[in-house]
C-alpha positions, 0 to 999 in steps of 0.5 A: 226292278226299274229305279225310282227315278225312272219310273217317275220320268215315265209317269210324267210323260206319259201325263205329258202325253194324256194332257197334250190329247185333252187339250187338242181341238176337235173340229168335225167336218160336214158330210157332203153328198159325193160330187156328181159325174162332171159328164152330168147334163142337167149339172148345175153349180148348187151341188154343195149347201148354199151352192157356195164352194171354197176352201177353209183354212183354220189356224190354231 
């Protein structure tokens, strides 16, 4: 049998643990197609939506 104060430690971090998940962001990135063989012929540079390409950067 553990000690009372040991299993109190537990429960707290483990409630620790469960508040720290609930409280992170979930941010769900967009499916794009598959990028086209750079060999393509008729490639034209309007593969992704809007044919804009870059890189996001998000801070928390």
């Amino acid at each position: 049998m553990l000690e009372p104060w040991i299993i109190e430690q537990i429960r707290k971090r483990e409630e620790d643990d469960r508040r720290r998940r609930e409280q992170q962001p979930l941010i769900r990135m967009p499916d794009y197609p598959p990028p086209r063989d750079s060999s393509d012929e008729d490639r034209d540079d309007q593969d992704g939506p809007g044919g804009e390409r870059g890189v996001v950067i998000i801070s928390l």
